[in-house]
NUTIZA-201987 format. One record per residue (C-alpha): residue in one letter; x, y, z. Coordinates in steps of 0.05 Angstrom, whole numbers, padded with zeros to 5 digits, always signed. Example, Ala and Ser with C-alpha at 12.3 -4.5 7.8 and 13.67 -1.06 7.14 Angstrom:
2
a+00246-00090+00156 s+00273-00021+00143 
This chain:
425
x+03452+00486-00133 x+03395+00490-00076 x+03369+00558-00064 x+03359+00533+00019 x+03401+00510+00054 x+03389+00415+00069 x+03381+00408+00137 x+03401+00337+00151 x+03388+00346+00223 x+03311+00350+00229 x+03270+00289+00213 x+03206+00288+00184 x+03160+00347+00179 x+03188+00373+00241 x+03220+00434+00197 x+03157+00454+00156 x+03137+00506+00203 x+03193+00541+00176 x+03157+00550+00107 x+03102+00593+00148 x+03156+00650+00151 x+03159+00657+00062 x+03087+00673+00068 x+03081+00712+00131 x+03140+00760+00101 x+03100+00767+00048 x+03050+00801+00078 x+03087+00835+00122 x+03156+00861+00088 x+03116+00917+00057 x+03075+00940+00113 x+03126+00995+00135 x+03126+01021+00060 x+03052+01023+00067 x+03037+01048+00114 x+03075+01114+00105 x+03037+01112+00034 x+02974+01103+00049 x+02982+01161+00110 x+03002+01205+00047 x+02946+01182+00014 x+02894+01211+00075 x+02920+01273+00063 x+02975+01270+00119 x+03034+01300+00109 x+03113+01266+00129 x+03110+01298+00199 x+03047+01248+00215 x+03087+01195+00177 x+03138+01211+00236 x+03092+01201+00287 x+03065+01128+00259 x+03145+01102+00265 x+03155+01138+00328 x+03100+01103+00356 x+03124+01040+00317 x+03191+01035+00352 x+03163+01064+00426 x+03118+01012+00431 x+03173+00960+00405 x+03215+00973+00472 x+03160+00950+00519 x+03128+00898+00466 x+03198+00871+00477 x+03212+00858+00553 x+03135+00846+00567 x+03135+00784+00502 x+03206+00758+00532 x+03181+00754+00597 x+03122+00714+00568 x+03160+00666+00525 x+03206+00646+00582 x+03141+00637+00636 x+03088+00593+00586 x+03131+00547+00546 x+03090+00532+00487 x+03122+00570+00427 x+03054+00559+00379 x+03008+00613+00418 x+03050+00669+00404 x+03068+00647+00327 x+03000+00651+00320 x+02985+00722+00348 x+03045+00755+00314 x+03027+00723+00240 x+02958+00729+00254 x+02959+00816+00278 x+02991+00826+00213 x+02933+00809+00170 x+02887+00849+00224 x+02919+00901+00221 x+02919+00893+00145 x+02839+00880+00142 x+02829+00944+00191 x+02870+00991+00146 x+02832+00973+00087 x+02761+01001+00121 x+02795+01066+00160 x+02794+01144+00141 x+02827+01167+00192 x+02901+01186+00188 x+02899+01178+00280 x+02875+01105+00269 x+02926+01092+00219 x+02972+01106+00268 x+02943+01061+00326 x+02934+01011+00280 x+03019+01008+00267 x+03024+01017+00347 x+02986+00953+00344 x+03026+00923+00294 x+03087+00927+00332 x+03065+00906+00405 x+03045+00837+00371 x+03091+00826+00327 x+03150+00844+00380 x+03132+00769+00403 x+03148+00734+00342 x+03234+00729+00333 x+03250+00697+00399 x+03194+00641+00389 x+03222+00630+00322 x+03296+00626+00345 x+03290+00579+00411 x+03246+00528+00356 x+03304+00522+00314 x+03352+00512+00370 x+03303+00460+00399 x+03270+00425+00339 x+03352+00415+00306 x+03410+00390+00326 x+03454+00433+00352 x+03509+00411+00296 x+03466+00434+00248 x+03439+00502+00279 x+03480+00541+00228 x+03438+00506+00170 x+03370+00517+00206 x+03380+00594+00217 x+03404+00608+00147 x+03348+00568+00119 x+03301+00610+00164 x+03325+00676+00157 x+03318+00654+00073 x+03262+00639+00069 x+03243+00704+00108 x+03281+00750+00059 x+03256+00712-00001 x+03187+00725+00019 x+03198+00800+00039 x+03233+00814-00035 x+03156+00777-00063 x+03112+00821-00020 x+03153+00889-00042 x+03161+00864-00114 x+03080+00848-00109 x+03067+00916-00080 x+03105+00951-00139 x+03074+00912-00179 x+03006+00928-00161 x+03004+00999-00136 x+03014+01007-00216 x+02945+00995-00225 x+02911+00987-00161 x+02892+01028-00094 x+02933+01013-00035 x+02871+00992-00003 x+02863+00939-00053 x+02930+00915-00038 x+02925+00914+00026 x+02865+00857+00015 x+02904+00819-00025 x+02961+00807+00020 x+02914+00774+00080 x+02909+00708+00043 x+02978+00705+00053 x+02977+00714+00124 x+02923+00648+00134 x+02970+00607+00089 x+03030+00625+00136 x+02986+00611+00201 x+02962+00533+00163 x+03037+00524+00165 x+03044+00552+00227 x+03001+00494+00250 x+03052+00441+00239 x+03098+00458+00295 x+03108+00407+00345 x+03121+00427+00412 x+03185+00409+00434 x+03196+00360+00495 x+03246+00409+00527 x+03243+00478+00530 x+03302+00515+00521 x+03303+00584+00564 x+03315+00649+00527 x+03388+00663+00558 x+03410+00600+00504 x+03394+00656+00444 x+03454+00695+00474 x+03504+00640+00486 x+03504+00627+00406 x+03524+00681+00363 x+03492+00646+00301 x+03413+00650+00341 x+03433+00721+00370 x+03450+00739+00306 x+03392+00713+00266 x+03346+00730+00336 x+03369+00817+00327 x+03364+00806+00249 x+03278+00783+00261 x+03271+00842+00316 x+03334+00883+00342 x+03309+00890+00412 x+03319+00840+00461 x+03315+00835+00540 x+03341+00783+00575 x+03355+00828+00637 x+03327+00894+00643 x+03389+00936+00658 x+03380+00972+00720 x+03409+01041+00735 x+03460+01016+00780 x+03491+00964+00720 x+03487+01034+00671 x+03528+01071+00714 x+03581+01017+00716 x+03590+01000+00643 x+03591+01077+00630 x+03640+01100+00683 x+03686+01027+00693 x+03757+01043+00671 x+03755+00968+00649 x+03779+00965+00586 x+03733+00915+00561 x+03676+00960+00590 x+03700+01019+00563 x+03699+00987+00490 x+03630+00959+00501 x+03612+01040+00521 x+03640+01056+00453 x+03597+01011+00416 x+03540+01036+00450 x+03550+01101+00428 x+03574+01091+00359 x+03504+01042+00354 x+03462+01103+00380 x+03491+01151+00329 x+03476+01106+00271 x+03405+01079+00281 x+03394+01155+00293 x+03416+01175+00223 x+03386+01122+00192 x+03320+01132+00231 x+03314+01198+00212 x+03322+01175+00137 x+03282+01109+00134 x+03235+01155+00167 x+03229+01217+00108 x+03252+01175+00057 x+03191+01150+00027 x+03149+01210+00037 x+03216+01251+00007 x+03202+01201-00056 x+03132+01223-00058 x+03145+01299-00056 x+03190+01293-00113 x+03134+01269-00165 x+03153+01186-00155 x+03085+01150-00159 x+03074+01089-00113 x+03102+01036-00161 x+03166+01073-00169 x+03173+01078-00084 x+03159+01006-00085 x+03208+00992-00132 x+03271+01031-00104 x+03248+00994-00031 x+03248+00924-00070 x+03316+00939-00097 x+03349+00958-00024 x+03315+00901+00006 x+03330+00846-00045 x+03408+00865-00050 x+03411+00866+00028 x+03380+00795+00030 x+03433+00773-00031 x+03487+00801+00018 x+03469+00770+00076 x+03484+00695+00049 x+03564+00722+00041 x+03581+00781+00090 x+03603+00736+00136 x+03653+00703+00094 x+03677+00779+00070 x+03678+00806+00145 x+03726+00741+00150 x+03780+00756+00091 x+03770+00835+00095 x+03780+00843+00177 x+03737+00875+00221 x+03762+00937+00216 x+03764+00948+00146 x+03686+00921+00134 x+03655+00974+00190 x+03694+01028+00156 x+03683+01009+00087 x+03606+00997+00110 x+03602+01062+00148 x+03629+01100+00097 x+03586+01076+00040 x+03516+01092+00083 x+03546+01162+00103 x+03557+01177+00035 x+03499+01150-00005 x+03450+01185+00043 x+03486+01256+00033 x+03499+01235-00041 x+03416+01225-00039 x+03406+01291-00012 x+03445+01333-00063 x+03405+01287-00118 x+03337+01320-00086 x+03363+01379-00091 x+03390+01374-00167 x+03362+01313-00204 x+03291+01305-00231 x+03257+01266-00265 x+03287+01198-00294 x+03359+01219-00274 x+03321+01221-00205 x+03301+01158-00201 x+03357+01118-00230 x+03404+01148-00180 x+03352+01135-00127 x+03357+01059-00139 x+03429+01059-00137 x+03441+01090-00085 x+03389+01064-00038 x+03413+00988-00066 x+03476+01012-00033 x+03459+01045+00025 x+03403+00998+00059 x+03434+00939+00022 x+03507+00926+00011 x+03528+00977+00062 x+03473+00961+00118 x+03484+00885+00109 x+03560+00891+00114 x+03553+00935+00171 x+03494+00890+00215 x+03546+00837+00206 x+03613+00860+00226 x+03576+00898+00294 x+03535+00843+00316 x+03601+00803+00310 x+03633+00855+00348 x+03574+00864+00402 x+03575+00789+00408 x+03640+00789+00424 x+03649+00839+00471 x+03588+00832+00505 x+03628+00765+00539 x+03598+00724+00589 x+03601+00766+00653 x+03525+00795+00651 x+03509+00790+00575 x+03434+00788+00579 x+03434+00859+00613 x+03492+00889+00568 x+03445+00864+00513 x+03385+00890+00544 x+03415+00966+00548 x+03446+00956+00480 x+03369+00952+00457 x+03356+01003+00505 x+03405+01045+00467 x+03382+01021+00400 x+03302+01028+00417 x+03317+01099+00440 x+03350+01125+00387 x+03298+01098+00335 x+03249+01136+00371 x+03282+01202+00382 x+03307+01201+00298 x+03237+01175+00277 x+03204+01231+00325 x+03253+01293+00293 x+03257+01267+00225 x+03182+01292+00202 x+03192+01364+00235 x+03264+01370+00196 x+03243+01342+00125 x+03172+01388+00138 x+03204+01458+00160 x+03271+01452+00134 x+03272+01413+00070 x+03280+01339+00055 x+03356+01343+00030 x+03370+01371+00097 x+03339+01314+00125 x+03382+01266+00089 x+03453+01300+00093 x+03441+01301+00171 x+03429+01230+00170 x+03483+01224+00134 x+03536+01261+00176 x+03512+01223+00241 x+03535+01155+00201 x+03590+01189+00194 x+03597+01210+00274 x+03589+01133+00278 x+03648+01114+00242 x+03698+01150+00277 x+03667+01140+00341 x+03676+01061+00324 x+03744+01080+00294 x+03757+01097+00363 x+03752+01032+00391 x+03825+01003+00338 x+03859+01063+00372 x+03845+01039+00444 x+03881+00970+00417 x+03941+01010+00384 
């Protein structure tokens, strides 16, 4: 049995710039987890850690539309491979020298304007390098590869944070950064260019495309277009409204817990090998996931995945917050790994699936790029505004409390997407 999927057709070495992505995720699956460490580390406390995502995800919006505009005006795809893999490892180098909890910050701020440019490169050089028959094979292969090297640089990172500085590990991911950008080099620029409006037409590159980088602008929705999706008696519009506000109230809750989470593990006595750890187990069970919650969406129905989805999250992140409150110790961190295995992987992965599937098809073909573009509007906004509050309610009110709010706005999520089966009854 073949761990990736054969493509049969690409000819040649036409595909190996796909390897580049094992190495590059690598590097840069744990950055996140570091980051929020090593701010802990200079003495900062989970309300600065708030600030580094808020920035994160602000400058993510922009990064976006300013990188898509890019990509569609200078066809070559290599130039911005190379500055998204590349910013990774600077950013990587830069953190290893710096003291300073401000230029920590800056430095993830940095982070995410360049590597906002990397998903739609990737995506249009699969649909342009394959053939389109065999799209399905090139994607999965791609978004492998990426997961299998993300679950090696978070299993590397738990590894050595047992016995080395974060700095130090910070050093020794770079070398995996130049490996990805020698692979990198093998991409042959394809005769055609294919324009970014082709990612939305497909819902196998749109899907892969939100999985690399949720944000995507095709059209930036204007506030004439707002005003018509959210006040058109249309049906179809009014269910696309729905989604939009059941997506807001989730990536709210779970910004404000990806946010406190791993500064909540720190407060409770975990050392940096045990946070790496319960990350590596979400992250690894969400990538296992992936390969089959299509093919449960499929036999379960729609309906029952995003409830049973919803429902797991909601709980597991108020089930986490009474376990802060009452657990210690081993008991803490067994139920820890459960749970998060759960939450950010079983549940999440079930979850992207069945809504992107339900975005995709609702979204139609009667303006999609700009229904897309204020669904990451949407999206963008309310990762900022959870990432922002999160540090000030885990700092002056208590982690747990953190955690069970996240929890109840999954919860306002599912019956707000509940909502949408009673409009068809």
């Amino acid at each position: 049995m073949e761990l990736l999927p054969k493509l049969d057709g690409i000819k040649g070495k036409k595909g190996l710039w796909m390897y580049s992505m094992l190495p590059y995720q690598i590097a840069y699956g744990p950055i996140s987890t570091i980051i929020a460490l090593f701010i802990l580390d200079l003495g900062g406390t989970v309300i600065d850690v708030s600030y580094a995502m808020a920035v994160f995800y602000g400058v993510s919006i922009p990064a976006s539309v300013l990188w898509g505009m890019a990509v569609d005006r200078y066809g070559s795809r290599k130039p911005f491979v190379y500055i998204s893999i590349a910013s990774s490892g600077l950013v990587l180098l830069a953190l290893s020298f710096t003291n300073n909890i401000a230029m920590a910050i800056t430095l993830f701020g940095l982070l995410s304007l360049f590597t906002a440019a990397l998903a739609t490169p990737l995506s249009l050089l699969v649909m342009e390098t394959i053939e389109k028959k065999f799209w399905a094979s090139g994607f999965s292969k791609l978004q492998m590869l990426s997961s299998i090297g993300g679950s090696i640089g978070l299993l590397a990172a738990s590894v050595l944070t047992g016995f080395l500085p974060l700095r130090v590990v910070m050093l020794l991911l770079i070398p995996f950064v130049i490996i990805s950008i020698l692979i990198a080099m093998s991409i042959t620029e394809p005769a055609k260019n294919l324009e970014r409006r082709s990612i939305i037409k497909n819902s196998m590159a749109l899907r892969f495309r939100l999985l690399m980088h949720n944000l995507i602008f095709i059209r930036v929705p204007g506030y004439k277009f707002i005003r018509g999706i959210i006040g058109s008696k249309h049906n179809q519009l009014s269910k696309l409204t729905v989604i939009y506000i059941g997506m807001f109230a989730f990536y709210l809750g779970s910004a404000i817990f990806n946010t406190t989470y791993v500064p909540g593990l720190r407060d409770i006595g975990l050392a940096n090998v045990y946070v790496f750890g319960i990350i590596f187990a979400g992250y690894a069970v969400q990538s296992y996931v992936f390969n089959y919650s299509g093919r449960f969406t499929e036999s379960k129905g729609e309906k029952s995945t995003l409830r049973s989805s919803l429902a797991m999250r909601a709980a597991g992140y108020v089930a986490i917050g009474f376990a802060f409150i009452f657990l210690t110790g081993f008991g803490s961190l067994l139920i820890n790994v459960i749970l998060y295995a759960l939450t950010a992987g079983l549940a999440y992965a079930m979850f992207y699936t069945v809504s992107n599937t339900l975005l995709f098809e609702t979204v139609g073909s009667e303006k999609p790029g700009r229904k897309l573009g204020l669904y990451s509007s949407v999206v963008g906004i309310a990762y900022f505004i959870g990432s922002l509050v999160a540090g000030y309610m885990a700092y002056y009110v208590g982690y747990s409390f953190a955690f069970i709010a996240s929890g109840l706005l999954i919860f306002l999520s599912l019956f707000i997407f509940l909502g949408i089966y009673k409009q068809k009854n």
